[in-house]
C-alpha positions in Angstrom: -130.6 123.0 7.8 -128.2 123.7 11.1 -125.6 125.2 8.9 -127.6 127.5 7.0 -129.0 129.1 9.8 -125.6 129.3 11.7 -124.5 131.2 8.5 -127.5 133.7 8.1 -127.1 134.1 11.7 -124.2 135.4 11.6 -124.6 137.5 8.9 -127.2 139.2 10.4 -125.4 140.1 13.3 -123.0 142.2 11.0 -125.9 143.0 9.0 -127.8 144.3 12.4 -124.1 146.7 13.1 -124.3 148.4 9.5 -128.0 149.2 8.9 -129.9 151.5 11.2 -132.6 149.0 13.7 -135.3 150.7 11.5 -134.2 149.3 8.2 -132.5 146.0 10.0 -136.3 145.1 11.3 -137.8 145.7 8.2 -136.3 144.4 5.5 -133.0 142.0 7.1 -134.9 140.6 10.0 -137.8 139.0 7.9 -135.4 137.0 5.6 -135.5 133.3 6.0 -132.3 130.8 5.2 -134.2 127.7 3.2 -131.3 126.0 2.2 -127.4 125.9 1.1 -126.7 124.6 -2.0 -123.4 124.8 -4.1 -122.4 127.2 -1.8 -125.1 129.5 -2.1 -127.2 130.4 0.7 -130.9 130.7 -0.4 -133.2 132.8 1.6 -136.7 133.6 1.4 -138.9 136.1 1.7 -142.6 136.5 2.3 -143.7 137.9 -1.6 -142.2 139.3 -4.4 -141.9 143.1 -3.5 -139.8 142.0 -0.4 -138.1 139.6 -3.0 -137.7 143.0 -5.5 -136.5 145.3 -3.0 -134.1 143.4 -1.2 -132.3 142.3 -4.6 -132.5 146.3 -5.7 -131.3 147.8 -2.4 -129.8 145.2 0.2 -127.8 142.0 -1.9 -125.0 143.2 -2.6 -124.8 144.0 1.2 -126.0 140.7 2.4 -123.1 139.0 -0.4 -120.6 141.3 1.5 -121.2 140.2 4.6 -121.6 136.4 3.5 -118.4 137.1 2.2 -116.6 138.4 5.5 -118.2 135.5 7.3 -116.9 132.7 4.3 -114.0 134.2 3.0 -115.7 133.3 -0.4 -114.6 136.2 -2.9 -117.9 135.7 -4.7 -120.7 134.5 -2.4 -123.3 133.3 -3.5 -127.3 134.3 -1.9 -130.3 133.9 -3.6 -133.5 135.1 -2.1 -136.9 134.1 -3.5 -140.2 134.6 -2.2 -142.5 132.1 -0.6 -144.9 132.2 -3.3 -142.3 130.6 -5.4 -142.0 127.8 -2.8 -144.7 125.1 -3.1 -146.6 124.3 0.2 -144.8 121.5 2.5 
């Protein structure tokens, strides 16, 4: 799971220098890297309106910046919500 969160982290850091700390905080900061898998990063968030928002308003940002970081023309991210995750 190292590399996953060595991605994410860096995303966010680019992430963190285009979005006002406001909107960063609320909606970036609360996303969590679960796994990488065919080259898609998959995050998670707590429910499904953080999971309907973020895909509305903030993935194709989050695939831009995955994209900066990878080089990847298409990067992949998936973001579900923890209630689609069965309990560990």
């Amino acid at each position: 799971m190292e590399q996953e969160f060595s991605v994410w982290d860096s995303a966010c850091d680019l992430l963190r220098n285009r979005l006002s700390k406001d909107v960063y905080d609320r909606w970036i900061a609360v996303i969590r890297p679960v796994s990488l898998k065919n080259r898609k990063l998959v995050l998670s968030v707590a429910n499904d309106f953080y999971l309907s928002w973020l895909e509305e308003h903030y993935l194709p940002l989050i695939r831009e910046a995955l994209g900066l970081l990878t080089g990847a023309t298409r990067p992949g991210a998936i973001v579900t919500s923890e209630t689609e995750w069965p309990d560990e």
